[in-house]
MARZA-207089 format. One record per residue: residue in one letter; x, y, z of N, C-alpha, C in turn. Coordinates in steps of 0.1 Angstrom, whole numbers, plus 2048, in hexadecimal, padded with zeros to 3 digits. Layout:
N
AXYZXYZXYZ;...
//
This chain:
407
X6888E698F6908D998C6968DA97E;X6A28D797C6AC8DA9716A78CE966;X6A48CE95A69E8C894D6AC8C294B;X6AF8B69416B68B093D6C08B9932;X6B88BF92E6B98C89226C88D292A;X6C38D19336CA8E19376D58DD944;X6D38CE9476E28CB94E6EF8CE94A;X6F88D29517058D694B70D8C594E;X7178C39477208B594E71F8B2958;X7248C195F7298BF9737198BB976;X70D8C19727028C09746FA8AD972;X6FF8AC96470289C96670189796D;X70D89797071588E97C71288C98A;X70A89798C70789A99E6FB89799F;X6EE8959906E98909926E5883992;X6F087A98B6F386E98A6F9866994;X70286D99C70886A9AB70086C9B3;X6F186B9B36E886D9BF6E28619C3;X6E185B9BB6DD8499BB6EB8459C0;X6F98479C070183C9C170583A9D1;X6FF83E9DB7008399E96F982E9EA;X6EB8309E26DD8279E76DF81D9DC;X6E781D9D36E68109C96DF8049D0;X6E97FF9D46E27EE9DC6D67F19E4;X6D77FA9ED6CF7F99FA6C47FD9EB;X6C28079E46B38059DC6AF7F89D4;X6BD7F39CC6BE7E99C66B27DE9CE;X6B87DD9D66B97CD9E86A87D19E7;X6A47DF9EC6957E09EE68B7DA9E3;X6917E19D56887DA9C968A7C99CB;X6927C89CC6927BA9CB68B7B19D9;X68B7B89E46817B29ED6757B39EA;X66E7C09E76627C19E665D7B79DB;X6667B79D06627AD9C666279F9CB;X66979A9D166778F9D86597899DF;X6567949E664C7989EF63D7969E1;X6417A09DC63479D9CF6347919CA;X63C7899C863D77B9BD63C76F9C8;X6417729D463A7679DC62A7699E2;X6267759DE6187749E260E7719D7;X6137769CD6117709BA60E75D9BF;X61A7589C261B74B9C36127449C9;X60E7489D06057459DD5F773D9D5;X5F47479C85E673F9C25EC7349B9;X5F772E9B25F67279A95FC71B9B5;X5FF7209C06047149CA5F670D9D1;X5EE7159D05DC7109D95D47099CC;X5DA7089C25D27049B55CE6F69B8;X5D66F09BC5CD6DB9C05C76E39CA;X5C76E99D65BD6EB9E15B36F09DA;X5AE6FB9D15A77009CD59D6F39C3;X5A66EC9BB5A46E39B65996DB9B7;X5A06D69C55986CC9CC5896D29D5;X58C6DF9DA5806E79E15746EA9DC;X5786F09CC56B6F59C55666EA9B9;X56D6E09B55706D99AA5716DA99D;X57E6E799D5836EE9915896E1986;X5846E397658C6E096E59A6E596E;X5A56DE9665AE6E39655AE6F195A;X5A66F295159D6FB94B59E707957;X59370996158F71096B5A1716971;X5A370B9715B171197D5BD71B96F;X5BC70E9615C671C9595B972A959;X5AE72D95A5A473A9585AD740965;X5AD73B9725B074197C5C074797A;X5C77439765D67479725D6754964;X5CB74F9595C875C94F5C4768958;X5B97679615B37729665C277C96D;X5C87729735D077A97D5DE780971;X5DF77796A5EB77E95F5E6786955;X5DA7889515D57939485D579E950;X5D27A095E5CF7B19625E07AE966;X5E87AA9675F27A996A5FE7AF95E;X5F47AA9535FF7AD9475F77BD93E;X5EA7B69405E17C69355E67D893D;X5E77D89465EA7E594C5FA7EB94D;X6037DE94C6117E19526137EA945;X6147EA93961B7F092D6197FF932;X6057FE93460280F93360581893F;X60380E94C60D81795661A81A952;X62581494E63781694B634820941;X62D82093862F82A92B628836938;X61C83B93961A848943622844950;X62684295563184996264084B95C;X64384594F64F84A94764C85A942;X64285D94564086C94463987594E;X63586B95663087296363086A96C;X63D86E97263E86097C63985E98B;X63085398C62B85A99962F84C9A6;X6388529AF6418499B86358449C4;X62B84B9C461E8449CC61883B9CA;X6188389B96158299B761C81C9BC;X62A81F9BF6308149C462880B9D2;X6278109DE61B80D9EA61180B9E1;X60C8109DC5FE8109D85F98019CF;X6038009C76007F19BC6027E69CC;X6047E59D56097E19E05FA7DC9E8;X5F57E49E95E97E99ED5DC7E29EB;X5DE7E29DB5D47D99D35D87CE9D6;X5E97C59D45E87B99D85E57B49E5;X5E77BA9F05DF7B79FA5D77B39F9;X5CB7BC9F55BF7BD9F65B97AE9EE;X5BF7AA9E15BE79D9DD5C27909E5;X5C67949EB5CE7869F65C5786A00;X5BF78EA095B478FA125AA786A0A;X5A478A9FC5997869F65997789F7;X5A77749EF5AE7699EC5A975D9F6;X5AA768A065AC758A1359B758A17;X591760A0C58575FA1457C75EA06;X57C75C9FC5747599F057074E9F1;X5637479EC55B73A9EE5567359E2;X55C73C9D555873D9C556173D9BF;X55D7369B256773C9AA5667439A0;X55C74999E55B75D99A5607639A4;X5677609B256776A9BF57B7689BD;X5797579B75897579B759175D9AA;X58B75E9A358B76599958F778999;X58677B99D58978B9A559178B9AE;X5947809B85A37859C25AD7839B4;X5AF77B9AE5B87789A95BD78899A;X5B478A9995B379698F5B77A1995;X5B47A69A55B87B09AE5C97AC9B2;X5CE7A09B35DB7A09B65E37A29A7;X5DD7A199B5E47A19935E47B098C;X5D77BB9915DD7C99905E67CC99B;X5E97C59A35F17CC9AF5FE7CB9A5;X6007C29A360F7BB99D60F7C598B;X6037C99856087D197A60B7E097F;X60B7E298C6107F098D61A7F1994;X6207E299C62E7DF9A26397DD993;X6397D598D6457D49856497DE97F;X6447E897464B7EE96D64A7FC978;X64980198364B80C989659804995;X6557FA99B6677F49A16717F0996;X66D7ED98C67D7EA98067F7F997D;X6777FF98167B80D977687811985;X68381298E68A81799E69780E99C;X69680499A6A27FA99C6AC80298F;X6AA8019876B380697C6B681197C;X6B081E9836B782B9876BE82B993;X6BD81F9976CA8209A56D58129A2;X6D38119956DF80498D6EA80998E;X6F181C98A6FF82298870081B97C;X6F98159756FD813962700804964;X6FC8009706FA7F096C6EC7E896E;X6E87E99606DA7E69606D97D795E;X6E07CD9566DD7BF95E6DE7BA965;X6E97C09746E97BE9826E07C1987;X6DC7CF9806CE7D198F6BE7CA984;X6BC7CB9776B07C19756B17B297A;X6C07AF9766B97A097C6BE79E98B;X6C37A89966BC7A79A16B17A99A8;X6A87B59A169E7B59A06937AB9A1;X6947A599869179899069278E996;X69D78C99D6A07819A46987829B3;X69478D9B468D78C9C46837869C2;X67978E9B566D7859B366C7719B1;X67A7709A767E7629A567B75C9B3;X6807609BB6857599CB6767599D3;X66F7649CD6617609D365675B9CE;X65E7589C064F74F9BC65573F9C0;X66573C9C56697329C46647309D8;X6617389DF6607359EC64F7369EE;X64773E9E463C73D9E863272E9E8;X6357239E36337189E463570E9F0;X63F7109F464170AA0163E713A0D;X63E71FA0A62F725A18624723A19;X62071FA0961571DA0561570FA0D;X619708A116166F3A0F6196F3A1E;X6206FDA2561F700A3061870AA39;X611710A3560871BA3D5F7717A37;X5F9714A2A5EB712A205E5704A21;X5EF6FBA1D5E86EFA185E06E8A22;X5EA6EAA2D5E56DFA395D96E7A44;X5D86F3A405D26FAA495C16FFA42;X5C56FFA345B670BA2A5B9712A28;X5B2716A215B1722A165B0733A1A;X5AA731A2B5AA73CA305BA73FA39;X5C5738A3A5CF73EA3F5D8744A30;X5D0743A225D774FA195DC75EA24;X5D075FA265CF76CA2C5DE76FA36;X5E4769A3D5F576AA405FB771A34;X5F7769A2B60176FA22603782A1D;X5F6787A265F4793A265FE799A2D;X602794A3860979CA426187A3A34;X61A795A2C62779BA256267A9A1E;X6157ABA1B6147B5A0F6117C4A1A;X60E7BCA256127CBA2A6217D1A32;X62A7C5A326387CBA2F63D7CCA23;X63A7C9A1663E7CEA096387DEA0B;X62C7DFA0F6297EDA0A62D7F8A12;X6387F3A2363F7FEA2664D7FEA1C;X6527F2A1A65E7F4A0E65B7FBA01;X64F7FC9FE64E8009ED64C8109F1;X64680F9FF645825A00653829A04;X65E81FA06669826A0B6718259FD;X66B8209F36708239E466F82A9E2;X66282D9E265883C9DB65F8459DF;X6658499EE6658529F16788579EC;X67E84B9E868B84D9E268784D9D3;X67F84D9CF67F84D9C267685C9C0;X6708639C866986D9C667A8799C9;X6818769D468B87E9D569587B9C9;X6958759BF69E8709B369D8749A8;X68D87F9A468887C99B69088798B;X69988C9936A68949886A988897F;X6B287D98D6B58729816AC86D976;X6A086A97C69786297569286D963;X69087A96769288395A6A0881955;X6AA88295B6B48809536B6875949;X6B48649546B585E9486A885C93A;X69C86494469686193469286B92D;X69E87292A6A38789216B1871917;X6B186A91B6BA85D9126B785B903;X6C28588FD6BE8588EF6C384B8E8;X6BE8458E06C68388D76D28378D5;X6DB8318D76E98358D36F08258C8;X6E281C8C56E38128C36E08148B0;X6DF81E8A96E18258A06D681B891;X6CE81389D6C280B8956B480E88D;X6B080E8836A481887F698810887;X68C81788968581788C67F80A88D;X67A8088816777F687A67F7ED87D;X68A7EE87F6947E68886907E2895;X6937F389A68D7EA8AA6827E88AD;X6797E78A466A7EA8A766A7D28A6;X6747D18976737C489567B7BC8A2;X6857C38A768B7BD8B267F7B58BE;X6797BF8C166E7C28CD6687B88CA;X65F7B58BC6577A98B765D79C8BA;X66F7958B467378C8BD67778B8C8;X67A7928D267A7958E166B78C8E6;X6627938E36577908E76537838E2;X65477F8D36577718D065E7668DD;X66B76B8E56707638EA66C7668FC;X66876F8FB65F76B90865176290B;X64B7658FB64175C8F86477508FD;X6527478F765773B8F7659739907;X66074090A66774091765873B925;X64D74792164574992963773E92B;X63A73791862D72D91963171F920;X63D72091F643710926643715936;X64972293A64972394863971D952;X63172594562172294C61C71594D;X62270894D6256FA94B6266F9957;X6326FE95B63B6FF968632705978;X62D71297862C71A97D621717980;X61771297660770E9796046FC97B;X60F6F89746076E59746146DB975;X6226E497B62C6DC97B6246CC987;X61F6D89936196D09A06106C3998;X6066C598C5FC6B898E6076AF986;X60D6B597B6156A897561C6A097F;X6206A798C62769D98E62168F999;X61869799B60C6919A360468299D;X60368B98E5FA67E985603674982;X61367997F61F67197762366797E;X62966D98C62F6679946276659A4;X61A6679A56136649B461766D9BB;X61E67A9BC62667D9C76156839D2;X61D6889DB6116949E56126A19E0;X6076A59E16076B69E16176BD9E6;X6186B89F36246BF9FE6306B99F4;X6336AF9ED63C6AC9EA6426B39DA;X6326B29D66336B89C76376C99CB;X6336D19D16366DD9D36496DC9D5;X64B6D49DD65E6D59DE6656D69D1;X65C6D09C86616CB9B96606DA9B5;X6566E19B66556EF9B165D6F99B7;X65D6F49C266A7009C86767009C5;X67D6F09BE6886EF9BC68A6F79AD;X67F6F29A567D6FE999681703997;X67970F9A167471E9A56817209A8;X68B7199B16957209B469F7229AE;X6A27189A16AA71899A6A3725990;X69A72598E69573398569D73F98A;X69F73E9996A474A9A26AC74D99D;X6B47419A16C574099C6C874798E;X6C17429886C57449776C3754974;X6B575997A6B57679766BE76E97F;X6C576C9876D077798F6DF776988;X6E27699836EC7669776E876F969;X6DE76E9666DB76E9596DF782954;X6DF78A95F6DA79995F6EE79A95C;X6F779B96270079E96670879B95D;X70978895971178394B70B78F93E;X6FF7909406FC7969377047A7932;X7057A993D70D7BA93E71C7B4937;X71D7AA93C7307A69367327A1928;X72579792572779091872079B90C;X71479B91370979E90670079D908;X6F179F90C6E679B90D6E078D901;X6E47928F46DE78A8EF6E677A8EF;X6F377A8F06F87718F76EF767903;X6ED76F90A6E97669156D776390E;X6D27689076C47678FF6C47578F9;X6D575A8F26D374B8EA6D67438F5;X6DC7428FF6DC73690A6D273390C;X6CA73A9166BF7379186B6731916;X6B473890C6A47339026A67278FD;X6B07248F36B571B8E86BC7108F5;X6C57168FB6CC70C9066C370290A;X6B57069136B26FF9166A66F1910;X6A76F190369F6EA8FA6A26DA8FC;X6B16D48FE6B26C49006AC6BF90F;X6AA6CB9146A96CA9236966C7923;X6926D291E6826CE91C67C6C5912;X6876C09096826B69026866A5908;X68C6A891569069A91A68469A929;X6816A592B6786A793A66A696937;X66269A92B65869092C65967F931;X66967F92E66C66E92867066B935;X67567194267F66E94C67766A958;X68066596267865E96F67766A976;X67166898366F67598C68067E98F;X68B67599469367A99569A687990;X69B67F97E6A0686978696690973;X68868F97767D69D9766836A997C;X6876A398968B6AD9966966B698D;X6A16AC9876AE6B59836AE6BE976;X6A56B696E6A56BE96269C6CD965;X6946CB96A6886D79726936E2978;X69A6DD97E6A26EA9826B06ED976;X6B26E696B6BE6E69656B66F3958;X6A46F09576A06F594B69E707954;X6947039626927139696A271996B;X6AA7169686BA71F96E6BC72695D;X6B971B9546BF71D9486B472993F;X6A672294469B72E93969C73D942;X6A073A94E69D7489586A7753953;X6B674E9516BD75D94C6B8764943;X6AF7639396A876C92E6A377992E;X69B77893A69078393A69478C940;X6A178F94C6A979B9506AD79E93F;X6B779493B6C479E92E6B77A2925;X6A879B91E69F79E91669B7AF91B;X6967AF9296947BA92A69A7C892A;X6A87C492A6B27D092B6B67D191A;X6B57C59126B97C59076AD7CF8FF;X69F7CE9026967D59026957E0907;X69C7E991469B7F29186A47FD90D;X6B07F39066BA7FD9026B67FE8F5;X6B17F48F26AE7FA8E06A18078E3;X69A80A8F06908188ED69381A8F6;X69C8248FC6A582D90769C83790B;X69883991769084491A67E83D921;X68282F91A66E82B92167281F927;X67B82093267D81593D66F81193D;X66681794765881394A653809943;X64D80F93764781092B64C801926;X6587FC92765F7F09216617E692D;X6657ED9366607DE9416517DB944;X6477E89466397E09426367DB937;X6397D99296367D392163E7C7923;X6487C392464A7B892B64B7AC933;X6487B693E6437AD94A6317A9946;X62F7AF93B61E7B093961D7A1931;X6267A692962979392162978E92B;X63578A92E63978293762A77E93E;X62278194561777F94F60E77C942;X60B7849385FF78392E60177292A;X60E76E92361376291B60F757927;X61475B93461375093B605750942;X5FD7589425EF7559425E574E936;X5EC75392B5E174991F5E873D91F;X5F573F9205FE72F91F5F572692B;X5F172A93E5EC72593E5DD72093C;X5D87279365CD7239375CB71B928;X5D171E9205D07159135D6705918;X5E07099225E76F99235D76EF92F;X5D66F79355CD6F293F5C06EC938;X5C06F492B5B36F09265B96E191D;X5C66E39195CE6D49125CB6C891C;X5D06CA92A5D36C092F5C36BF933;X5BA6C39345A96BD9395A86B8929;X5AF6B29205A56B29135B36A2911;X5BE6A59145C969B90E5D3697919;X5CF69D9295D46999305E46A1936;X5E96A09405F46AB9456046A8941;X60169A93E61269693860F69A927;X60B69B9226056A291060D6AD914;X6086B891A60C6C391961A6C791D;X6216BE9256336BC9266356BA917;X6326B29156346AC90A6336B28FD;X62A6BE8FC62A6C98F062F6D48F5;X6326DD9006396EB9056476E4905;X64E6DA8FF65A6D69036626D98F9;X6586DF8EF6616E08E06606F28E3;X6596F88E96597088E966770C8EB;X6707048F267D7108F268270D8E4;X6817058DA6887078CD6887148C6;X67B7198CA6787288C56847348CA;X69072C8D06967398D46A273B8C8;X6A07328BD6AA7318B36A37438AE;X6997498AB6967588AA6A07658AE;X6AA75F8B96B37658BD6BD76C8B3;X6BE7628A86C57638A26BF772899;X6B677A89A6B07808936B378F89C;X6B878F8A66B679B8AE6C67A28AB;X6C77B28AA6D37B68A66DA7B88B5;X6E97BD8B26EF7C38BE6ED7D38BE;X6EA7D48D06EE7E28D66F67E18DC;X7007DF8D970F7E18E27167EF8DF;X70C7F58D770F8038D770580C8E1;X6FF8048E46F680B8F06FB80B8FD;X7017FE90270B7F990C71480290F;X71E80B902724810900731806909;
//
């Protein structure tokens, strides 16, 4: 197999034109399977009142159950991306697959909550060995458009954490705890899609040496981008402690606020969820045309009058502002992570698991810190203090340009 080193141009080229038949059709796969992962993800923070009510969890208890599943979710993704950026192994794709199953089975038959605890910890290694090994696949069959294919990527999962709620309030709520287990049948069609990745990503793997053999072209010293990466992660912080508001306790606020039903409050979350969709599939693409960090300051900073008006408003205008804030905070985290990919060229892996590890880590202590707020000051308090977090995206202003990386 020919070394980067020792490619000739023509050699280049023919290695880089080997992805461009399968672009979409690999593209389309990452992004289903991710779908597939983030609606089965969804499935536990949508059974949280059933659980609630079953075992008679604090709201304490239920953010512990969201830490457990976002720490193994976030502690392993960095160190897998950094080793398969140098030994890349396309059998883990099925395999992180495998484990989530096997959590979702647990899921529809545990009677504890030390038992719910461990399903919840088993779906969340499935998920640290799915993201940074599918973003890495997605972005070697991009042809050099990497915010199209991250935030389609991205957007599959968006669309399944926005539909896993209403399978949930329809297959779960009305039926128990034991028809989770349906939700299995999805993870055993994700894991014929993730081996039919593997097996294009194991015949690819010239490209995959090629590109990481990539070098900086963004001509920034070290301490630079090392300080970039610190506010990046700053603004995921922001981004990720208000989502876990959303994602974990949007359902009781609206419950305690406004009376609604369980079935009813879930629609509220899907409308959300969906607009999150929307936003991250916009958010990847503007980004390749404008600027990444362009779309950084929208986002974050954009959506600040929006969450500072959410506490004071009637249910209606809950409904609109909820999907006006998920469309607006969701473009970030495709252009963040590519804006992050380009300042260290060569550790795709390595930088989408650190990442997506935030992302899951922030929104596991976010919930469990907030869960433990609202058992101590109640669930409208905690709107009411995560509503100032997107101000933190004024930080933006601190990140340099790679538009020499873009070339």
């Amino acid at each position: 197999m020919s070394t980067p080193a020792t490619l000739s141009p023509l050699a280049t080229a023919s290695v880089a034109s080997q992805a461009s038949p399968l672009v979409m059709r690999v593209i389309g796969a990452c992004a289903l399977a991710h779908l597939i992962n983030d609606l089965i993800q969804a499935v536990l923070p949508s059974i949280y009142p059933m659980l609630k009510a079953n075992y008679g969890l604090s709201f304490t208890q239920v953010g512990l159950i969201t830490l457990t599943f976002q720490l193994t979710a976030s502690l392993l993704q960095p160190w897998i991306g950094f080793y398969t950026d140098r030994h890349p192994k396309p059998w883990l794709l099925p395999a992180g697959m495998v484990c989530t199953l096997i959590g979702i089975l647990m899921l529809s038959m545990v009677g504890s909550f030390p038992a719910i605890l461990l399903a919840s910890a088993l779906v969340g290694v499935g998920s640290s060995t799915f993201h940074p090994e599918t973003s890495r696949v997605a972005r070697l069959a991009s042809g050099g458009r990497y915010g199209l294919a991250q935030s389609t990527f991205q957007v599959g999962g968006n669309a399944g954490s926005a539909f896993g709620p209403l399978l949930a309030a329809a297959i779960i709520i009305p039926y128990g705890q034991g028809h989770v287990a349906w939700f299995g049948l999805f993870a055993v069609f994700a894991i014929f899609v993730q081996y039919g990745l593997s097996r294009w990503y194991r015949n690819h793997l010239n490209l995959f040496k090629l590109k990481q053999g990539s070098k900086a072209t963004h001509g920034l010293s070290k301490r630079r981008v090392t300080f970039a990466l610190v506010v990046l992660a700053m603004l995921v912080f922001s981004k990720y402690f208000y989502m876990a508001s959303f994602t974990s306790y949007f359902t009781f606020y609206l419950i305690e606020k406004f009376d609604l039903s369980v079935a009813s409050s879930q629609l509220y979350l899907f409308l959300f969820l969906g607009a999150v969709a929307a936003g991250t599939f916009f958010g990847g693409p503007i980004g390749d045309r404008i600027g990444r960090k362009q779309v950084i300051w929208f986002s974050i900073l954009g959506a600040a009058p929006f969450t500072l008006a959410l506490p004071y408003v009637d249910l209606f205008w809950t409904g609109v502002l909820s999907m006006i804030i998920g469309f607006i905070l969701a473009s970030a985290f495709s252009a963040i992570v590519v804006f992050a990919q380009e300042l260290v060229p060569g550790n795709v892996g390595m930088i989408a698991g650190v990442f997506f590890g935030l992302m899951f880590g922030f929104g596991g202590i976010g919930a469990a810190l907030l869960g433990h707020l609202a058992d101590i000051h109640g669930i409208e308090y905690v709107y009411t203090l995560c509503s100032y977090l997107p101000l933190l995206g004024i930080l933006t202003i601190l990140l340099p340009s790679t538009r020499g990386a873009r070339g």
